[in-house]
mmJSON file of the N, C-alpha and C atoms, coordinates in Angstrom:
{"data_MODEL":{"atom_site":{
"group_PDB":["ATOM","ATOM","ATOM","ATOM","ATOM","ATOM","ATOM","ATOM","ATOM","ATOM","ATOM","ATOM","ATOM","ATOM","ATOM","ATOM","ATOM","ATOM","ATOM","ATOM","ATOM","ATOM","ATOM","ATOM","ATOM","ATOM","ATOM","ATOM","ATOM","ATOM","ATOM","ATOM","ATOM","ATOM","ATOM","ATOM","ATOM","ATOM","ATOM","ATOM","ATOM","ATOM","ATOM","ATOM","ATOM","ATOM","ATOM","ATOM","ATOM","ATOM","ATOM","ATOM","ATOM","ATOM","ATOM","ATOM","ATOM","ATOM","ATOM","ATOM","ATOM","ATOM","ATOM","ATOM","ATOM","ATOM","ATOM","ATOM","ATOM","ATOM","ATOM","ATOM","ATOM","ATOM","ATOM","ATOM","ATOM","ATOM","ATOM","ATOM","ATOM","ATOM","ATOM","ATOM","ATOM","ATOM","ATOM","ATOM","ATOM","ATOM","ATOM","ATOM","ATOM","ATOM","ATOM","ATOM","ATOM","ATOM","ATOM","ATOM","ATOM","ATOM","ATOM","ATOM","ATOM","ATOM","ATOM","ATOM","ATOM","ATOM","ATOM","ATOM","ATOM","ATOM","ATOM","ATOM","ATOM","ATOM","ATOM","ATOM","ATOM","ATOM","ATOM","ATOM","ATOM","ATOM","ATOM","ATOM","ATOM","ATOM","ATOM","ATOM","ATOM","ATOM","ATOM","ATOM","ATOM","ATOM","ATOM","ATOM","ATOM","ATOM","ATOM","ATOM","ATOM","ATOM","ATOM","ATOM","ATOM","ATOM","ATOM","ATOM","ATOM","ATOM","ATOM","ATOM","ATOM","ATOM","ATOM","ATOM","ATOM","ATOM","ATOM","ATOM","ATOM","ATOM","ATOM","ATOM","ATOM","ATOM","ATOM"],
"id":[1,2,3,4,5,6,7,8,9,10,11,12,13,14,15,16,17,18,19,20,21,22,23,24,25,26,27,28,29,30,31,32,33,34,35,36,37,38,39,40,41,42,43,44,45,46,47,48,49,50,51,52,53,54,55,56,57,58,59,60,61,62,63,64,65,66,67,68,69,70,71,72,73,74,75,76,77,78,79,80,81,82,83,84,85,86,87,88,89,90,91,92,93,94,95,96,97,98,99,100,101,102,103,104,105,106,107,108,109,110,111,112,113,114,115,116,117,118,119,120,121,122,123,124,125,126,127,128,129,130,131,132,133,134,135,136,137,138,139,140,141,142,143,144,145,146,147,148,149,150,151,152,153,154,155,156,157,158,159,160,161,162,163,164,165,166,167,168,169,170,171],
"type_symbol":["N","C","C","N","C","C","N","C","C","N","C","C","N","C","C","N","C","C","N","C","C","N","C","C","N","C","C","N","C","C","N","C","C","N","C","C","N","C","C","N","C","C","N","C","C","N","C","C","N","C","C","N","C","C","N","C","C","N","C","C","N","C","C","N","C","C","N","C","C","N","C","C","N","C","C","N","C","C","N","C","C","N","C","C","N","C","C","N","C","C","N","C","C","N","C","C","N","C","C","N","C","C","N","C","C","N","C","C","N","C","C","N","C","C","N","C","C","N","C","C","N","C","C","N","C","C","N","C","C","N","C","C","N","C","C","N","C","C","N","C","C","N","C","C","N","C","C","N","C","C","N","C","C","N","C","C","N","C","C","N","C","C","N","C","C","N","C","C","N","C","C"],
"label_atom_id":["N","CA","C","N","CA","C","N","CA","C","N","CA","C","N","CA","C","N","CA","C","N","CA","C","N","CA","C","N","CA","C","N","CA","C","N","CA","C","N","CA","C","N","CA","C","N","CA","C","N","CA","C","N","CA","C","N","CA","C","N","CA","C","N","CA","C","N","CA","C","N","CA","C","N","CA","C","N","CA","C","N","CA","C","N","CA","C","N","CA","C","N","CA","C","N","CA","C","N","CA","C","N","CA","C","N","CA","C","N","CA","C","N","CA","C","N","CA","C","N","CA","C","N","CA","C","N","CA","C","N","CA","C","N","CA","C","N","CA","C","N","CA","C","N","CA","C","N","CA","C","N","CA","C","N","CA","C","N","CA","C","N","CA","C","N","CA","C","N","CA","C","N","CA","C","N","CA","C","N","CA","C","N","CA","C","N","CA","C","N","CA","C","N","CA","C","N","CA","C"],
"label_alt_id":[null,null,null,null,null,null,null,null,null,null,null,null,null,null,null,null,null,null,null,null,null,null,null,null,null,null,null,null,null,null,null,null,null,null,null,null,null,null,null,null,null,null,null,null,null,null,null,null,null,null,null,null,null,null,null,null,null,null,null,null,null,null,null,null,null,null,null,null,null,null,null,null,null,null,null,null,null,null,null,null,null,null,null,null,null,null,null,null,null,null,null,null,null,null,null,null,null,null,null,null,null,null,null,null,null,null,null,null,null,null,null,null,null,null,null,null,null,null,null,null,null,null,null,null,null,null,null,null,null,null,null,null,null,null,null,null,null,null,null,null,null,null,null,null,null,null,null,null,null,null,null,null,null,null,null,null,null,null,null,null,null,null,null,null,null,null,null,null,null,null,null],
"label_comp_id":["UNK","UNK","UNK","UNK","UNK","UNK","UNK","UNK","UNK","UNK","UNK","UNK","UNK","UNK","UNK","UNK","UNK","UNK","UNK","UNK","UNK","UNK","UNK","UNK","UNK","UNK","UNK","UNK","UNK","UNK","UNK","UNK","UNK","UNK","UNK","UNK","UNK","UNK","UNK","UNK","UNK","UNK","UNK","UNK","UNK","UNK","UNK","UNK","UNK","UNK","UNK","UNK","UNK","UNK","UNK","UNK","UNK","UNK","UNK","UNK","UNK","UNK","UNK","UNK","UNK","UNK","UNK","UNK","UNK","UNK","UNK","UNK","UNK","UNK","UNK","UNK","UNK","UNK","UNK","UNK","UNK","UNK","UNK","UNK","UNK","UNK","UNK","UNK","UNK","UNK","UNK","UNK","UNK","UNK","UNK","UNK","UNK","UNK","UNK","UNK","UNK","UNK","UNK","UNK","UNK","UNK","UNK","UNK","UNK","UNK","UNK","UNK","UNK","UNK","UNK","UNK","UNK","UNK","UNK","UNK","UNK","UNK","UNK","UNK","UNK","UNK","UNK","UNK","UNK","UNK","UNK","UNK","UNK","UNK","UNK","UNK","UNK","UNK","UNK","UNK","UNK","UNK","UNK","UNK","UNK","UNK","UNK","UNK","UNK","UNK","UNK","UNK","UNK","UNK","UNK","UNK","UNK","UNK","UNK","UNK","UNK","UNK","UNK","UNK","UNK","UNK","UNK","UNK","UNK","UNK","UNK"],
"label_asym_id":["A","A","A","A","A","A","A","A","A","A","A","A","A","A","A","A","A","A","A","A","A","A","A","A","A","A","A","A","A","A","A","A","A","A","A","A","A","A","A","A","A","A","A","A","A","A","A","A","A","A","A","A","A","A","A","A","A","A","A","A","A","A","A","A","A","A","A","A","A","A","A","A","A","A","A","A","A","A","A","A","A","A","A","A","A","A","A","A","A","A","A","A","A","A","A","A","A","A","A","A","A","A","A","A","A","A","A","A","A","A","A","A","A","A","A","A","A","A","A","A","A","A","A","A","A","A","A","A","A","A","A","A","A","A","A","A","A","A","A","A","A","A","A","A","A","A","A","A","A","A","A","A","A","A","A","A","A","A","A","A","A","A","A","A","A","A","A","A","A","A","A"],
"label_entity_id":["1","1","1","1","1","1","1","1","1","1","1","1","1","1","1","1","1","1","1","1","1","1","1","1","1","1","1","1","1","1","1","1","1","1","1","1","1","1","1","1","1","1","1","1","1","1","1","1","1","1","1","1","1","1","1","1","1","1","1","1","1","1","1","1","1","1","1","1","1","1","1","1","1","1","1","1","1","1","1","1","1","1","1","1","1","1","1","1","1","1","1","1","1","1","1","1","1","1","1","1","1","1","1","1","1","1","1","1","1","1","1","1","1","1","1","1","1","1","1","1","1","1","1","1","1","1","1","1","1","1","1","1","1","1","1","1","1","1","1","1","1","1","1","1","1","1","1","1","1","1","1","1","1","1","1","1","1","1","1","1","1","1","1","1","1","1","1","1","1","1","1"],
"label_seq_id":[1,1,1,2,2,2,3,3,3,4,4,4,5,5,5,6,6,6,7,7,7,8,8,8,9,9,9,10,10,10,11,11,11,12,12,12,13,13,13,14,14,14,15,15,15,16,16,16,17,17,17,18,18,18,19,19,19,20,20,20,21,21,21,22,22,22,23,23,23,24,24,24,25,25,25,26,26,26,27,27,27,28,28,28,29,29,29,30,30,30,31,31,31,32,32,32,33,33,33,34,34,34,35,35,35,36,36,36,37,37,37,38,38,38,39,39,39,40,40,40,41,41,41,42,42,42,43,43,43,44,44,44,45,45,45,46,46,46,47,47,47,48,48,48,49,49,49,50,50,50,51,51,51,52,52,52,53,53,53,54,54,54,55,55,55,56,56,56,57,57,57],
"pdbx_PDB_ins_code":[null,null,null,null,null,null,null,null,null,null,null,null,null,null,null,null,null,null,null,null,null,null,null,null,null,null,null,null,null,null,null,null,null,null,null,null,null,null,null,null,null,null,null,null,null,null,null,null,null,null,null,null,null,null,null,null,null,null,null,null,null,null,null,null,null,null,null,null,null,null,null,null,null,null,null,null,null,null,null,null,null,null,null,null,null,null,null,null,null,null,null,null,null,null,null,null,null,null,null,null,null,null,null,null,null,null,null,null,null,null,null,null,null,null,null,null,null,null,null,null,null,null,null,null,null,null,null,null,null,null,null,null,null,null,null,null,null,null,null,null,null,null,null,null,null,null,null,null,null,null,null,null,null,null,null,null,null,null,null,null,null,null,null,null,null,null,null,null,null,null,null],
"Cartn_x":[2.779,2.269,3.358,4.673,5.646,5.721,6.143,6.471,5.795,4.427,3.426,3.7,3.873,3.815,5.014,6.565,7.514,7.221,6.546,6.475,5.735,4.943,3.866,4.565,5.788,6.22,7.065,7.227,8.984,8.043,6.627,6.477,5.686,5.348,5.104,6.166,7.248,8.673,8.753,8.979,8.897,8.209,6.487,5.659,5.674,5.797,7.273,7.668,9.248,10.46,9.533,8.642,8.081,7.264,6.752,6.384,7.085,8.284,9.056,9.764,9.893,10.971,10.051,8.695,7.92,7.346,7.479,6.945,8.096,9.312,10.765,10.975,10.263,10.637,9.465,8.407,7.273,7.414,8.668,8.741,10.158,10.838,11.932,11.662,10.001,9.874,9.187,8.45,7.665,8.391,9.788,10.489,11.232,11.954,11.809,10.773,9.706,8.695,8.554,8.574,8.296,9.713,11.001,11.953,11.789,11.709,11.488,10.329,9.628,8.238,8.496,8.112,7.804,8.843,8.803,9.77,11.476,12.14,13.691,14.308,15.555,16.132,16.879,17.07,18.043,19.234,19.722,20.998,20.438,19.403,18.736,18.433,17.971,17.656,18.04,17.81,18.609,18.924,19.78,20.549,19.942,19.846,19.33,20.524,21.944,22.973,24.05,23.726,24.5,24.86,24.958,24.776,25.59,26.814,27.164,27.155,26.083,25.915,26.603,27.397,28.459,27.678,27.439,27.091,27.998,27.467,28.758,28.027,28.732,28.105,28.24],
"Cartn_y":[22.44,21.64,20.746,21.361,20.37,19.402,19.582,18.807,17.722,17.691,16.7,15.8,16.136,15.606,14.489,15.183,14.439,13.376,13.799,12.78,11.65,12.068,11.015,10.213,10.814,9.511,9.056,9.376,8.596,7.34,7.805,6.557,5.521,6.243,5.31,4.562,4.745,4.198,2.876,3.351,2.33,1.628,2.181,0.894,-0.322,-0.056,-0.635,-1.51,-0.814,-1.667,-2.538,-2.146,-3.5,-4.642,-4.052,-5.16,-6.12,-5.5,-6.297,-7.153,-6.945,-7.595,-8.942,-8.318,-9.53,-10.576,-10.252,-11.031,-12.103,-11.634,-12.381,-13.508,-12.852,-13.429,-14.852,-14.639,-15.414,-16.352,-16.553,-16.926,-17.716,-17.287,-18.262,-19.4,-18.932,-20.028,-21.329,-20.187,-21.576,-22.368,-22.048,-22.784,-23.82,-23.109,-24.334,-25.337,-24.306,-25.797,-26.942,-26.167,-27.216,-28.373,-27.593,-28.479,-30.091,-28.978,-30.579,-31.103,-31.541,-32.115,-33.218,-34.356,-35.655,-36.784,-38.056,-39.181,-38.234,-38.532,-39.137,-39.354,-39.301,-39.753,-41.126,-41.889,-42.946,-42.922,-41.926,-41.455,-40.611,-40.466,-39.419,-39.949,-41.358,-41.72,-42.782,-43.015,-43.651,-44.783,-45.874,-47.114,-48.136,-47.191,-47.784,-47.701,-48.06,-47.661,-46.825,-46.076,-44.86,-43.991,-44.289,-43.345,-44.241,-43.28,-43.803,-42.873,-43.728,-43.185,-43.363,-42.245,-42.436,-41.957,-43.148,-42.693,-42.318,-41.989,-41.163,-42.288,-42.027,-42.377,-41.256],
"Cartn_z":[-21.512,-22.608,-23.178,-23.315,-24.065,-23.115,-21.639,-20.482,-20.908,-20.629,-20.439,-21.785,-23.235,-24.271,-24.018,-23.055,-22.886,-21.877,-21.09,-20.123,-20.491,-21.29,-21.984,-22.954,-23.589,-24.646,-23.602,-22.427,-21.905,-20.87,-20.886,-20.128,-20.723,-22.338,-23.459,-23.674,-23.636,-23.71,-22.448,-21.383,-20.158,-20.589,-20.649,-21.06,-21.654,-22.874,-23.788,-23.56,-22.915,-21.732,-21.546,-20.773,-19.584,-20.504,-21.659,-22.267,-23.003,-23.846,-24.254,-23.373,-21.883,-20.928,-20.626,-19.984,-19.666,-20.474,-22.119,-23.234,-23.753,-23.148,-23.407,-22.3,-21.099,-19.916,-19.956,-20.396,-20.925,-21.992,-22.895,-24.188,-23.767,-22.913,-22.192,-21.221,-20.401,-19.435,-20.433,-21.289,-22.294,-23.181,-23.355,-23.873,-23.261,-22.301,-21.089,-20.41,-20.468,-20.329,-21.513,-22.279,-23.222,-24.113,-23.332,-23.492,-22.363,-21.048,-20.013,-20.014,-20.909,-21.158,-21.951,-21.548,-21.856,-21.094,-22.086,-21.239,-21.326,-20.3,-20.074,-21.131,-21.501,-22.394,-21.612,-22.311,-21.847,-20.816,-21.308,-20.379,-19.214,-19.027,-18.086,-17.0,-16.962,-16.077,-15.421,-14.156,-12.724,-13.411,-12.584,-13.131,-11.971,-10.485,-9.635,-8.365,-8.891,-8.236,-8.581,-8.92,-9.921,-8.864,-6.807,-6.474,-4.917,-4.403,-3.402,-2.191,-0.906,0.399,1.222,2.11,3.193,4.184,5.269,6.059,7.856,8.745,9.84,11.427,11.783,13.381,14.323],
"occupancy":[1.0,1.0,1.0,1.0,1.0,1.0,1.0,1.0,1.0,1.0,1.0,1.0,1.0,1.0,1.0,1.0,1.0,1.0,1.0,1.0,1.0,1.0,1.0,1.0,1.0,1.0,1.0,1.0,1.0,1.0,1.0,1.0,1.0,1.0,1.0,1.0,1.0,1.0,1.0,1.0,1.0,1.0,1.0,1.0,1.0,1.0,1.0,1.0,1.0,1.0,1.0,1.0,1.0,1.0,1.0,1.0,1.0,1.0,1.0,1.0,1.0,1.0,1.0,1.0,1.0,1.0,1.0,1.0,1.0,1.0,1.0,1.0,1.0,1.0,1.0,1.0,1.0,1.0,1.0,1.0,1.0,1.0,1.0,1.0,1.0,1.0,1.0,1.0,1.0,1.0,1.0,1.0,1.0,1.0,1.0,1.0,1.0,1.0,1.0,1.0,1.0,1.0,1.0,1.0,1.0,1.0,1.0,1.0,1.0,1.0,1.0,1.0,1.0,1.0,1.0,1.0,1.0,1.0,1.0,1.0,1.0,1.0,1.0,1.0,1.0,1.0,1.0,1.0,1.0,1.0,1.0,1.0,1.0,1.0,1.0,1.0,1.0,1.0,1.0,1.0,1.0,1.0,1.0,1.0,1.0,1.0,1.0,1.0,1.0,1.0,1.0,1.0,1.0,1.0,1.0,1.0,1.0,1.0,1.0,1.0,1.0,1.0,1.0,1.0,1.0,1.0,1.0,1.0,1.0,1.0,1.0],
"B_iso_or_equiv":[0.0,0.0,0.0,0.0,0.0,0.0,0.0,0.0,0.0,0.0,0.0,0.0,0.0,0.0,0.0,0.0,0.0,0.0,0.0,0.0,0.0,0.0,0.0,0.0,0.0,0.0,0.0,0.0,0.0,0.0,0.0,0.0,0.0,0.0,0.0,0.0,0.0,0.0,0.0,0.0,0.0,0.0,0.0,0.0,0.0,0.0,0.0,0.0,0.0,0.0,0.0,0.0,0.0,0.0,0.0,0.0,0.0,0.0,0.0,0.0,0.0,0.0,0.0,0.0,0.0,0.0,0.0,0.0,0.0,0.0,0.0,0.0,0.0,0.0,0.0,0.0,0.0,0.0,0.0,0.0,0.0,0.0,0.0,0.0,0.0,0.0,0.0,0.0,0.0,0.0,0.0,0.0,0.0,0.0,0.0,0.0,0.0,0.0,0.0,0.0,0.0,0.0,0.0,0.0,0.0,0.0,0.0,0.0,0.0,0.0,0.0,0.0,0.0,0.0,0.0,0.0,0.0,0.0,0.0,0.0,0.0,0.0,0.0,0.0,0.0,0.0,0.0,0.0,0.0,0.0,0.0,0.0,0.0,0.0,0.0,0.0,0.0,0.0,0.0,0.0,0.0,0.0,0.0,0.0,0.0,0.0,0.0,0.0,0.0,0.0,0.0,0.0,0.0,0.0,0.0,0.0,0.0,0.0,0.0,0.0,0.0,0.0,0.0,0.0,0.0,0.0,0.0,0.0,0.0,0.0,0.0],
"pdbx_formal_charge":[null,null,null,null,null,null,null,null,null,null,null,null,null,null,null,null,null,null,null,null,null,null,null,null,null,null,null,null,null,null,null,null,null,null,null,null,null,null,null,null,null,null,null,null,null,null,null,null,null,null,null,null,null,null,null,null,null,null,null,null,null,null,null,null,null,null,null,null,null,null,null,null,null,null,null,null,null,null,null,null,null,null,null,null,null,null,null,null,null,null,null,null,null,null,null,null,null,null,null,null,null,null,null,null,null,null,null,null,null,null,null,null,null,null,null,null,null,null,null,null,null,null,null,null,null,null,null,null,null,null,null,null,null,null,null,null,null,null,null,null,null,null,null,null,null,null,null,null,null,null,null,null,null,null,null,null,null,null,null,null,null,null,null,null,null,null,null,null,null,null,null],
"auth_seq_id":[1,1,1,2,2,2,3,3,3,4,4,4,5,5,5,6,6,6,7,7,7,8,8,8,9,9,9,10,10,10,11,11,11,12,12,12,13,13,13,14,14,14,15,15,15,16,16,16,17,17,17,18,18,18,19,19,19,20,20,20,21,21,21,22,22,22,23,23,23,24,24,24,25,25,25,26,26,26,27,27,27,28,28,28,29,29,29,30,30,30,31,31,31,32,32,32,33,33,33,34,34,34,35,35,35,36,36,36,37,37,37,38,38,38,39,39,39,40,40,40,41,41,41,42,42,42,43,43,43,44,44,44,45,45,45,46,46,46,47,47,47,48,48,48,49,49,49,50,50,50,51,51,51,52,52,52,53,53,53,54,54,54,55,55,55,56,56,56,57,57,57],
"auth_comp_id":["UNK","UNK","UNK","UNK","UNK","UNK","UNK","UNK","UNK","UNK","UNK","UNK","UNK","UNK","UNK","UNK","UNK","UNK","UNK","UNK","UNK","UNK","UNK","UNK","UNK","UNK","UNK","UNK","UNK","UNK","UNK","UNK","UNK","UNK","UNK","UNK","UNK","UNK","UNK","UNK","UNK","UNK","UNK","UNK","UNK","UNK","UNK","UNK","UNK","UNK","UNK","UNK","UNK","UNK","UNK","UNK","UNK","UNK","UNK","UNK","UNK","UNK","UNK","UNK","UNK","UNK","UNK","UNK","UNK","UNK","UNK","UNK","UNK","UNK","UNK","UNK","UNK","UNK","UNK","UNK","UNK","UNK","UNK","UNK","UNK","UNK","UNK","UNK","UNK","UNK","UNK","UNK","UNK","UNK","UNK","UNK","UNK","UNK","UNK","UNK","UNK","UNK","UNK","UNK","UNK","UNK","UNK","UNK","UNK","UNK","UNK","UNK","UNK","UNK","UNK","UNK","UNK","UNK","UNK","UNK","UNK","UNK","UNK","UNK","UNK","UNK","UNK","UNK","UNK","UNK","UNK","UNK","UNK","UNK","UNK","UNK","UNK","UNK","UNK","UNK","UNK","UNK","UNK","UNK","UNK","UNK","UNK","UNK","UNK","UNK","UNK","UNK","UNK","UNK","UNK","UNK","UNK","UNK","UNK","UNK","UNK","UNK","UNK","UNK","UNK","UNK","UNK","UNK","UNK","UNK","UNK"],
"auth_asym_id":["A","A","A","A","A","A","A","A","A","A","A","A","A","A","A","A","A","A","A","A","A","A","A","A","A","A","A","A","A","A","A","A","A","A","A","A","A","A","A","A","A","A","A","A","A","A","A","A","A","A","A","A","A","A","A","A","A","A","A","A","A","A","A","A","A","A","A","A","A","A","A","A","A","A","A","A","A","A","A","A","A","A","A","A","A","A","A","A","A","A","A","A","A","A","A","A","A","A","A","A","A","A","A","A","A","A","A","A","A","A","A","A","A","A","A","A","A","A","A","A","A","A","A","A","A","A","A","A","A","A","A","A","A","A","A","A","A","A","A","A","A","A","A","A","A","A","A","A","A","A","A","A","A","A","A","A","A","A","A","A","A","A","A","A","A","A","A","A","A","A","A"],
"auth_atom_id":["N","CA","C","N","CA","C","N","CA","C","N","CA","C","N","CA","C","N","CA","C","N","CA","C","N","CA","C","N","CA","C","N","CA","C","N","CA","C","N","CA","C","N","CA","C","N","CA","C","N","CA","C","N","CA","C","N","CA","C","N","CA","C","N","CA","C","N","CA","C","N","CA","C","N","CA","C","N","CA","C","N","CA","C","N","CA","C","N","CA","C","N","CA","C","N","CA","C","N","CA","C","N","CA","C","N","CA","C","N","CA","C","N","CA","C","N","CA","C","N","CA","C","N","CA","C","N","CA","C","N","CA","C","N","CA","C","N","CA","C","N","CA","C","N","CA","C","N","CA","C","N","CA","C","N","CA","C","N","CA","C","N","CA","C","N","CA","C","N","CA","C","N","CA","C","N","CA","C","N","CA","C","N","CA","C","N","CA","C","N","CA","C","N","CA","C","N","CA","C"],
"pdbx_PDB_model_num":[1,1,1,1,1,1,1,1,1,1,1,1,1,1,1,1,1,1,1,1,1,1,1,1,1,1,1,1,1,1,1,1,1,1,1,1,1,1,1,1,1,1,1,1,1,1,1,1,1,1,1,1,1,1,1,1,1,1,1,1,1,1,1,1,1,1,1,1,1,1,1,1,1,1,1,1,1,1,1,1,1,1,1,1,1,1,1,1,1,1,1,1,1,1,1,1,1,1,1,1,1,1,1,1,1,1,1,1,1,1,1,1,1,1,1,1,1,1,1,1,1,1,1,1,1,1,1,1,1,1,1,1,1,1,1,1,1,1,1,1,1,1,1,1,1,1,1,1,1,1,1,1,1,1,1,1,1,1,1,1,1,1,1,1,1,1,1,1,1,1,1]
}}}
């Protein structure tokens, strides 16, 4: 009887763990999404030749 009572809070516990990990992990991507969302900033974007190709034979 005690066993079971322990086992039952330790995987109330994990449960938990796993929710707090995946609700953090969920709340970091949406912040990142919602940082790279919309126009470029000025400095962000291409010049057109901002970029030098070496090429080989």
């Amino acid at each position: 009887m005690m066993l079971r009572t322990v086992l039952r809070r330790g995987l109330r516990l994990i449960a938990l763990a796993l929710v707090v990990v995946v609700a953090l992990i969920g709340v970091l991507a949406a912040a990142f999404r919602l940082q790279f969302t919309g126009a470029p900033a000025g400095w962000a974007m291409s010049t057109g030749n901002d970029a030098l190709w070496l090429g080989h034979m």
